[in-house]
C-alpha positions in Angstrom: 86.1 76.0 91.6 84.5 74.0 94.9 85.5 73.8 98.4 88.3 71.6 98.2 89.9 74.0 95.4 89.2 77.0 97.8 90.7 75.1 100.8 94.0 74.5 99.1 94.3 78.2 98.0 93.7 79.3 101.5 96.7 77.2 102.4 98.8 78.0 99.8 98.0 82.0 100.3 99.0 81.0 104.1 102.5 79.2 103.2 103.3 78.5 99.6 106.2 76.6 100.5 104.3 73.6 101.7 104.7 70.2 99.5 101.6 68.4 98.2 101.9 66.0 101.2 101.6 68.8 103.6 98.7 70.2 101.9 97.0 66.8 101.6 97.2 66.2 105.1 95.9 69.8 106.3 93.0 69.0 103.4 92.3 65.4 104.3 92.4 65.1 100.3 94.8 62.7 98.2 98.1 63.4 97.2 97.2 62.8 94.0 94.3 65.1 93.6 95.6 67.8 95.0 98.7 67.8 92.9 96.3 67.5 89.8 93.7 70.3 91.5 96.8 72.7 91.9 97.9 71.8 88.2 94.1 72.8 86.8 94.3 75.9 89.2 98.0 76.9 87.6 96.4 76.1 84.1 93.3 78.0 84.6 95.4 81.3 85.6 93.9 81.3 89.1 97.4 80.6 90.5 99.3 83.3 88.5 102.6 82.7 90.8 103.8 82.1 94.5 105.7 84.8 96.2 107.5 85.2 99.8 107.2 87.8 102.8 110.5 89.4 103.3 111.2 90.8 107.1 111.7 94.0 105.8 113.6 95.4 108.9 115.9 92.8 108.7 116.6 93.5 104.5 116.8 97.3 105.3 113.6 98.4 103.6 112.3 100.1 107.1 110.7 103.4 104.8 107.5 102.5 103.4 105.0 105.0 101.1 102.1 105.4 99.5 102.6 108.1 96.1 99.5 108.7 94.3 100.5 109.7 91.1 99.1 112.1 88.8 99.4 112.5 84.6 98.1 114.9 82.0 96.8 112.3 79.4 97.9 115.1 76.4 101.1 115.1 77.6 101.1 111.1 77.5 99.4 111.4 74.1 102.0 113.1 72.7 104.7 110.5 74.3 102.3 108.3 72.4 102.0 106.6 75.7 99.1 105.7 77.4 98.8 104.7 82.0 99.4 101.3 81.2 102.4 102.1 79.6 103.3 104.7 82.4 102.6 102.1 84.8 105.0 99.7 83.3 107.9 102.1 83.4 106.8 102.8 87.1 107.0 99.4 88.2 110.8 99.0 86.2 111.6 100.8 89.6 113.4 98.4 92.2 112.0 100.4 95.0 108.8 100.0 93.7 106.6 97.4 95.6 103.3 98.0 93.5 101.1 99.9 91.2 98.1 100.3 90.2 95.7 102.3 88.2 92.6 103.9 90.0 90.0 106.4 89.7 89.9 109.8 92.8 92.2 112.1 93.1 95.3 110.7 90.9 95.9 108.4 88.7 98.2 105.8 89.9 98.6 104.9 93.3 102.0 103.6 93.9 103.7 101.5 97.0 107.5 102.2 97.3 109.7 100.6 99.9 113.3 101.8 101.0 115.5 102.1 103.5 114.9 105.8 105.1 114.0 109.1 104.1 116.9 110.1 102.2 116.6 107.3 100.3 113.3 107.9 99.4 113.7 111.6 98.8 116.6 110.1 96.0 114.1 108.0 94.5 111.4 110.3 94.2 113.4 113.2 92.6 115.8 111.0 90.8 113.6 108.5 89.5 110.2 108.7 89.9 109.7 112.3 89.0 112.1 111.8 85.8 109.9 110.0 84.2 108.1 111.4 81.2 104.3 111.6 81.5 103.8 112.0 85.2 103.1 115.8 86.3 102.4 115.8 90.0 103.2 113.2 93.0 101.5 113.2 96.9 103.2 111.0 99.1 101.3 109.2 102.0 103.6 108.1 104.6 103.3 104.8 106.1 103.9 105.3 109.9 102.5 102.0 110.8 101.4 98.6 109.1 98.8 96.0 109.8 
């Protein structure tokens, strides 16, 4: 990967909705090469997807946490399930923005997004605590994001 391959990500990470042309001109690099550059960079997994920024005042989804999420690995063992399987049946969860496994004081650290309070208290007892494997959850508030 060169310059001209890191260029066109930045661009793409600022506005994936821009057409080759758009991109050629902001690159100063031919159509044609950067329409065969983004096809090497799709090929070559480096470009796993393109995605959009919702408002999400104006889709309701005002309520925004941080749940770090703990397991006992017997008790996963004798699910005969393992985190990445307890992280897949996490992120089946609509209200579920993102998850990932880490190391500290959990296991999981998970991103939920909803519309208030109550309907977070409903996802967290009705669905994220009903799921087998996971044995204690700390919830970190978003009260402002950057």
């Amino acid at each position: 990967m060169d310059d001209k391959d890191k260029n066109i990500l930045q661009i793409l990470r600022e506005d994936s909705s821009l057409t080759t042309r758009e991109i050629a001109k902001k690159t100063l690099i031919p159509i044609t090469t950067v329409h065969k550059r983004i096809k090497k960079l799709k090929e070559k997994g480096i470009i796993k997807g393109y995605t959009i920024e919702l408002d999400n005042e104006k889709v309701g989804k005002n309520f925004c946490a941080y749940i770090i999420v703990t397991s006992a690995i017997e008790k996963l063992r004798e699910l005969s399930m393992n985190q990445y399987d307890l992280i897949k049946k996490i992120k089946n969860l609509e209200e579920v923005e993102s998850a990932d496994i880490v190391v500290g004081n959990g296991d999981i650290v998970v991103k939920a997004r909803v519309k208030d309070v109550k309907e977070y208290d409903n996802f967290l007892l009705n669905k994220l605590h009903k799921i087998k494997g996971i044995t204690n959850t700390n919830t970190l508030t978003v009260i402002h994001e950057g």
